[in-house]
Structure formats: structure tokens, C-alpha cells
SELUMVEX-944717 format. One record per atom (N, C-alpha, C): x, y, z; residue in three letters; atom name. Coordinates in nm, 3 decimals. Example, Ala and Ser with C-alpha at 12.3 -4.5 7.8 and 13.67 -1.06 7.14 Angstrom:
<nodes>
NODE      px      py      pz rest atom
NODE   1.319  -0.569   0.780  ala    N
NODE   1.230  -0.450   0.780  ala   CA
NODE   1.320  -0.330   0.780  ala    C
NODE   1.285  -0.225   0.708  ser    N
NODE   1.367  -0.106   0.714  ser   CA
NODE   1.290   0.003   0.787  ser    C
</nodes>
This chain:
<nodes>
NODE      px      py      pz rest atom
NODE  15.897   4.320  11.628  unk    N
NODE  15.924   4.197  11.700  unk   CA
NODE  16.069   4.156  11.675  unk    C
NODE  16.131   4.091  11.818  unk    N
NODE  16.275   4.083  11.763  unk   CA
NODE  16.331   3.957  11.752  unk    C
NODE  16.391   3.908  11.665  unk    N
NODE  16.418   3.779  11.599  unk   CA
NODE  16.495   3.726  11.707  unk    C
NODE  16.506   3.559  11.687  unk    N
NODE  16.604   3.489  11.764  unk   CA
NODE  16.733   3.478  11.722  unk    C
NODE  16.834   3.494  11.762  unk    N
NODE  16.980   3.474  11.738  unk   CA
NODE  17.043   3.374  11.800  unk    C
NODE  17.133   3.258  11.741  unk    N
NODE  17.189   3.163  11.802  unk   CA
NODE  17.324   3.183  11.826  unk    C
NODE  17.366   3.216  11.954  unk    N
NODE  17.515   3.200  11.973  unk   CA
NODE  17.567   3.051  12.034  unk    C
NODE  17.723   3.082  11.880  unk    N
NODE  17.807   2.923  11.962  unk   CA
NODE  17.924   2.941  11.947  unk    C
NODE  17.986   2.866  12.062  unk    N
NODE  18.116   2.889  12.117  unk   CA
NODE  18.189   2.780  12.135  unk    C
NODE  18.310   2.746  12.166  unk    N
NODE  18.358   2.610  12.199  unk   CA
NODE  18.447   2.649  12.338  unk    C
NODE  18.421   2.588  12.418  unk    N
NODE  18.498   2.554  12.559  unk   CA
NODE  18.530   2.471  12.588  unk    C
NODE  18.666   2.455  12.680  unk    N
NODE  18.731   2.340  12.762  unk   CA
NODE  18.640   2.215  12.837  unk    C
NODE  18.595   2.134  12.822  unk    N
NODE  18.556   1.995  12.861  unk   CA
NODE  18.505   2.000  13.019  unk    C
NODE  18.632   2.059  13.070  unk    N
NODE  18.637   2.053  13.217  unk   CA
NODE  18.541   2.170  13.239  unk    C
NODE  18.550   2.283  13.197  unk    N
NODE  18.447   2.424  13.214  unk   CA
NODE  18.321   2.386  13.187  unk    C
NODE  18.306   2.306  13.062  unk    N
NODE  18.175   2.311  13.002  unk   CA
NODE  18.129   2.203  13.143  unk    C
NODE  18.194   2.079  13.203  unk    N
NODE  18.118   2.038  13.324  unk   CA
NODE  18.093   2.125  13.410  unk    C
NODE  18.209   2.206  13.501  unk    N
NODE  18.195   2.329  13.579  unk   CA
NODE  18.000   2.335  13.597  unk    C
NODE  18.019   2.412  13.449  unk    N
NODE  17.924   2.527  13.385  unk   CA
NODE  17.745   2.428  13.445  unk    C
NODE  17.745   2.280  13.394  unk    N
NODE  17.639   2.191  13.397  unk   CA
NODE  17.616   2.166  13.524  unk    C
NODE  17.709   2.128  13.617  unk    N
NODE  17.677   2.118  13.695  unk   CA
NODE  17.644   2.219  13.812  unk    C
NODE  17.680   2.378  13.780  unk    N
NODE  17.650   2.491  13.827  unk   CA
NODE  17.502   2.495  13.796  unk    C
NODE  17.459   2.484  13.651  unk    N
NODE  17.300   2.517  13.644  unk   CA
NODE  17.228   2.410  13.705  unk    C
NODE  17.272   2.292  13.706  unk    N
NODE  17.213   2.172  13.747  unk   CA
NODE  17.174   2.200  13.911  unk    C
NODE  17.282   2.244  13.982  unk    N
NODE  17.293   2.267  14.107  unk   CA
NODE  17.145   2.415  14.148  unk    C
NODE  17.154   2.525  13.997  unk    N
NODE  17.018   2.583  14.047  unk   CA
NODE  16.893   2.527  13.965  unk    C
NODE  16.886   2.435  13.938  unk    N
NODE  16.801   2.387  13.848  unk   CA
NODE  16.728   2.463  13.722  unk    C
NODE  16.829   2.519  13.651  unk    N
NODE  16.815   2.543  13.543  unk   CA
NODE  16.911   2.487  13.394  unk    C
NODE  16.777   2.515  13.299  unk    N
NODE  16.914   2.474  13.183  unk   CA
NODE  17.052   2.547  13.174  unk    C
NODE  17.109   2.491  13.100  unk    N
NODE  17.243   2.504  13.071  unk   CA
NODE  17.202   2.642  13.009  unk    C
NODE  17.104   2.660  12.868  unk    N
NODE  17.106   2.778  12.817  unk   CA
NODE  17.016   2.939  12.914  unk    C
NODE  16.950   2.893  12.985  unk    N
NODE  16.838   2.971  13.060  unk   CA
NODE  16.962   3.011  13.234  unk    C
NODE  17.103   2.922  13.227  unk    N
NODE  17.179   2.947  13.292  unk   CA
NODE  17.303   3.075  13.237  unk    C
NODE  17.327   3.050  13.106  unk    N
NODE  17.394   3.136  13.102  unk   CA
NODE  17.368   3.238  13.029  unk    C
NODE  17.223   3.273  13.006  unk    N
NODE  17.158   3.338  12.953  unk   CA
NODE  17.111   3.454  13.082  unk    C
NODE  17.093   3.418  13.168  unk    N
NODE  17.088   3.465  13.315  unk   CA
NODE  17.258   3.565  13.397  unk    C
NODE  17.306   3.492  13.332  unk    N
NODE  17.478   3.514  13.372  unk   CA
NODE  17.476   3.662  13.314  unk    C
NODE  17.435   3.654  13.138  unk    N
NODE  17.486   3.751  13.076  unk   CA
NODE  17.408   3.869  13.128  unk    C
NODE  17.247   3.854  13.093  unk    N
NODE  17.181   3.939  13.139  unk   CA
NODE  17.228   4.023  13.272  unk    C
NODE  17.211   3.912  13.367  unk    N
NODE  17.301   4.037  13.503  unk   CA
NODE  17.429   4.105  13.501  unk    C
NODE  17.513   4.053  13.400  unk    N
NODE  17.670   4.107  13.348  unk   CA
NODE  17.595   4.289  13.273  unk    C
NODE  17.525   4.246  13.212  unk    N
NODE  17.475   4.349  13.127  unk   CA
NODE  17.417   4.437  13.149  unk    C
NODE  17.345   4.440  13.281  unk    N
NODE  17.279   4.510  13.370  unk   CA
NODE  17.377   4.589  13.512  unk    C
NODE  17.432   4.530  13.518  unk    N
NODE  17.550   4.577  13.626  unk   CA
NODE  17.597   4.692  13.518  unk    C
NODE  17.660   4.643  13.392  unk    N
NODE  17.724   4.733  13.332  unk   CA
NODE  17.677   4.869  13.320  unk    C
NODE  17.560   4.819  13.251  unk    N
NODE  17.474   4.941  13.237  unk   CA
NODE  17.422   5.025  13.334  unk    C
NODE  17.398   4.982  13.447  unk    N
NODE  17.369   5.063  13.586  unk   CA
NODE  17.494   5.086  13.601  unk    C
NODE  17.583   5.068  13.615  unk    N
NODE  17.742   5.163  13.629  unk   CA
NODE  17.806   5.241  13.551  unk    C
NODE  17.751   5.214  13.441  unk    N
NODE  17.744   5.336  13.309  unk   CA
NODE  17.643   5.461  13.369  unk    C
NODE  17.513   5.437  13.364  unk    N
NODE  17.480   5.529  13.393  unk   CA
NODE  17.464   5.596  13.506  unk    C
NODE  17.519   5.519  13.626  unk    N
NODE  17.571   5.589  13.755  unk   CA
NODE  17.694   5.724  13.717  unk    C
NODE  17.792   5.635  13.679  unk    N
NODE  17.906   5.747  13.638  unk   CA
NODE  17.823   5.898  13.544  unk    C
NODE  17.764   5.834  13.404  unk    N
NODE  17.744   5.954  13.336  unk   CA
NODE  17.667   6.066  13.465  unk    C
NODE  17.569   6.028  13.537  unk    N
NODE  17.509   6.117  13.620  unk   CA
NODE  17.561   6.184  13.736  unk    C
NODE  17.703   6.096  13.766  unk    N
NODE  17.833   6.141  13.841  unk   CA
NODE  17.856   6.245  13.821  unk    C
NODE  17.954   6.239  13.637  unk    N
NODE  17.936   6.317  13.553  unk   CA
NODE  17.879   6.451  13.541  unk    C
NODE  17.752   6.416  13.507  unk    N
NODE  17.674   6.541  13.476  unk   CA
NODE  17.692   6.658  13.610  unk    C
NODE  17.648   6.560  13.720  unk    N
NODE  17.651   6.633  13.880  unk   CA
NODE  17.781   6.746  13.855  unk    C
NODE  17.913   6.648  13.819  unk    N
NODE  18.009   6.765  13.871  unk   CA
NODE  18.053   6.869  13.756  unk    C
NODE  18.002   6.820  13.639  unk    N
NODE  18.014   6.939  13.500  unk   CA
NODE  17.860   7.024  13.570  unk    C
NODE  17.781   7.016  13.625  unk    N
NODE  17.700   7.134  13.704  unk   CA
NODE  17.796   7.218  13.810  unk    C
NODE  17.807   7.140  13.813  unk    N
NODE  17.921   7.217  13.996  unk   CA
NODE  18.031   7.308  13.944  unk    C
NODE  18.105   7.245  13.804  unk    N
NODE  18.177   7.301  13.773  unk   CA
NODE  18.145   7.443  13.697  unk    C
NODE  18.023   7.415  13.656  unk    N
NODE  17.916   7.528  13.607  unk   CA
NODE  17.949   7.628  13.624  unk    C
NODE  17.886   7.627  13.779  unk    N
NODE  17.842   7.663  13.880  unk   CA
NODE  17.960   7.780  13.917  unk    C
NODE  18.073   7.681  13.951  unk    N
NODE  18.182   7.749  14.024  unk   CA
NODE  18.221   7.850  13.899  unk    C
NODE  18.268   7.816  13.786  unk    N
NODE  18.275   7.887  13.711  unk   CA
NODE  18.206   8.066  13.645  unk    C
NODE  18.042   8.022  13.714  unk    N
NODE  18.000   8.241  13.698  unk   CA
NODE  18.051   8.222  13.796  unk    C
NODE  18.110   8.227  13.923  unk    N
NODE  18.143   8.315  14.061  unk   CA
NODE  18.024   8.359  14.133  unk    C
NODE  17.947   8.251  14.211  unk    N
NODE  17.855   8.259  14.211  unk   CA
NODE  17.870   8.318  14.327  unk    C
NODE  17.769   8.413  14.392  unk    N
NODE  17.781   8.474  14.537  unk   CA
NODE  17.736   8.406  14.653  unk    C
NODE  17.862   8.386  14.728  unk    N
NODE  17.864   8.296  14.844  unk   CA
NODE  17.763   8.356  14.976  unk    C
NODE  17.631   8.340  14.987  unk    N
NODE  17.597   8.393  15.097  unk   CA
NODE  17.541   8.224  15.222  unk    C
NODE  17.510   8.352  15.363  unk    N
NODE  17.432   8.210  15.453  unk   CA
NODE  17.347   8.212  15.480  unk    C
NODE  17.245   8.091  15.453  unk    N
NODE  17.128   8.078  15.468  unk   CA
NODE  17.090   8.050  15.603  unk    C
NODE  17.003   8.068  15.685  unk    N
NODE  16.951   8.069  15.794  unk   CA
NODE  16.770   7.986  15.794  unk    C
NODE  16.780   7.876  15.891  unk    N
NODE  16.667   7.822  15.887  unk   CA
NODE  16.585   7.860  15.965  unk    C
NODE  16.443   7.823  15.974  unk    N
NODE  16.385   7.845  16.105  unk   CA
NODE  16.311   7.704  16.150  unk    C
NODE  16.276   7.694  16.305  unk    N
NODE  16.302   7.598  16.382  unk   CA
NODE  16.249   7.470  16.332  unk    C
NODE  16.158   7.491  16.186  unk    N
NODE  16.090   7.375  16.107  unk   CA
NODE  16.209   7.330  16.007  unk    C
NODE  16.313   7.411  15.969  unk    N
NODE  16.406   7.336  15.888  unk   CA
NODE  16.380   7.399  15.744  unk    C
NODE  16.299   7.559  15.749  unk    N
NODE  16.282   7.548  15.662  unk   CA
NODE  16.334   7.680  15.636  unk    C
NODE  16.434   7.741  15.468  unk    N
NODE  16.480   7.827  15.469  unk   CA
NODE  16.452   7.969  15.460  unk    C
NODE  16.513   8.033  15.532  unk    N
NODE  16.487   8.130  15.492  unk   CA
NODE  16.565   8.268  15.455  unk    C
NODE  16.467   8.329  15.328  unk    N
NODE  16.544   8.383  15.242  unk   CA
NODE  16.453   8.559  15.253  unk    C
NODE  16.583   8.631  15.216  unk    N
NODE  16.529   8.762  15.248  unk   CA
NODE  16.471   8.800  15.051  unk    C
NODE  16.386   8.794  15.005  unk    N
NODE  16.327   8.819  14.857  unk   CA
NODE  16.404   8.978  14.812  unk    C
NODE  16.403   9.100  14.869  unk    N
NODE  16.496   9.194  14.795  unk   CA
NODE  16.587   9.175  14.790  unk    C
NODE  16.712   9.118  14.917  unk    N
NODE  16.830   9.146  14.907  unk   CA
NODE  16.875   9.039  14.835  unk    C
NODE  16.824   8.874  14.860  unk    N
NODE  16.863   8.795  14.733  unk   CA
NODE  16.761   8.728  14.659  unk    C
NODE  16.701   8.795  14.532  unk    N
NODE  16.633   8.717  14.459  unk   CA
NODE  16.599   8.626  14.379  unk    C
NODE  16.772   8.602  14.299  unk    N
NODE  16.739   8.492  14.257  unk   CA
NODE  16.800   8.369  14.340  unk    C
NODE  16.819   8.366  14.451  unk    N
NODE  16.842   8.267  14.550  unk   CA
NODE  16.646   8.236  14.630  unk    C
NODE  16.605   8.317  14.623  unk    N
NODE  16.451   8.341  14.645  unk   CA
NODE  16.379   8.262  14.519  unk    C
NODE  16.423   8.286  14.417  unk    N
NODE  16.333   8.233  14.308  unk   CA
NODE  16.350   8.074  14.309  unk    C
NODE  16.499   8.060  14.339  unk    N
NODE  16.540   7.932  14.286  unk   CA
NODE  16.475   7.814  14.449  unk    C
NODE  16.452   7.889  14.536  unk    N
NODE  16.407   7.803  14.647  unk   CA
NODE  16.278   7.785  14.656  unk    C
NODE  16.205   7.892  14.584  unk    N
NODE  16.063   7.858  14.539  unk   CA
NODE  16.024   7.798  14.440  unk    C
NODE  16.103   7.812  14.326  unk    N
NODE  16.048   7.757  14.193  unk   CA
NODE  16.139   7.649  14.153  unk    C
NODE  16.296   7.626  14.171  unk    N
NODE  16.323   7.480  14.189  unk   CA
NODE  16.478   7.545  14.094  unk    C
</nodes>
């Protein structure tokens, strides 16, 4: 279970009204107002953290990738959209479209 923590700060007179009459205006407290502020600050962050790392990851694959020299061939669909692959001449392009 996780304990309560009290944070305190001191601000400008004029802000700290700003601030009251902002929560006042959504009808919340002052603390359940900027307690709300942080949370979505913190959440943005973190969803843009882990947007990038998976950015990231995507193009250290690609770079993988490019790196064995991988053999450039063309795939050909048929009229459902779905590919198709010749199993002797490329197999592990065959494996990887069946098994993932």
C-alpha cells in the first residue's frame, strides 16, 4: 500500500488566484485541480517516451535488417490480397509469411 506524501511550494499571489479561480471555474479543488494537471503532464510524458523508444526499436530492426543484406525479391498477390510465395525458391520468406 502506498503512503501519502505532502507537497509544498510557495507562489506569486497573483498565480495562486489565476490557479483558484481556474479550478473554481471547473469545479474542482484547488488540490484535486492540480493534482489532475500533473497527472496528465505525466502521462503525455510517458506516452511520448514510449512512443519514441518503439520508434526506436522499429528502426534499430530495419537497421537490422538492412545490415545481413537481405535479398530483395517481388512479391505478387492474388486477386484476394493475399501473398503469394513460391515455398522452394524462397523459403524463409515462406516461413516468415506463415509463421509470423
Amino acid at each position: 500500500m502506498s503512503s501519502i506524501k505532502t507537497i509544498a511550494f510557495r507562489i506569486e499571489e497573483e498565480f495562486h488566484t489565476a490557479v483558484k479561480v481556474q479550478a473554481a471555474k471547473e469545479k474542482k479543488t484547488l488540490q484535486d485541480y492540480i493534482i489532475e494537471i500533473l497527472q496528465k503532464d505525466i502521462a503525455e510524458k510517458d506516452e511520448k517516451a514510449k512512443n519514441e523508444n518503439e520508434k526506436n526499436l522499429h528502426e534499430q530492426l530495419f537497421e537490422a535488417a538492412l545490415k545481413k543484406n537481405p535479398e530483395i525479391v517481388t512479391l505478387h498477390t492474388d486477386e484476394n490480397g493475399h501473398v503469394i510465395i513460391d515455398k522452394d525458391l524462397h523459403p524463409d520468406i515462406y516461413d516468415w509469411a506463415v509463421n509470423g
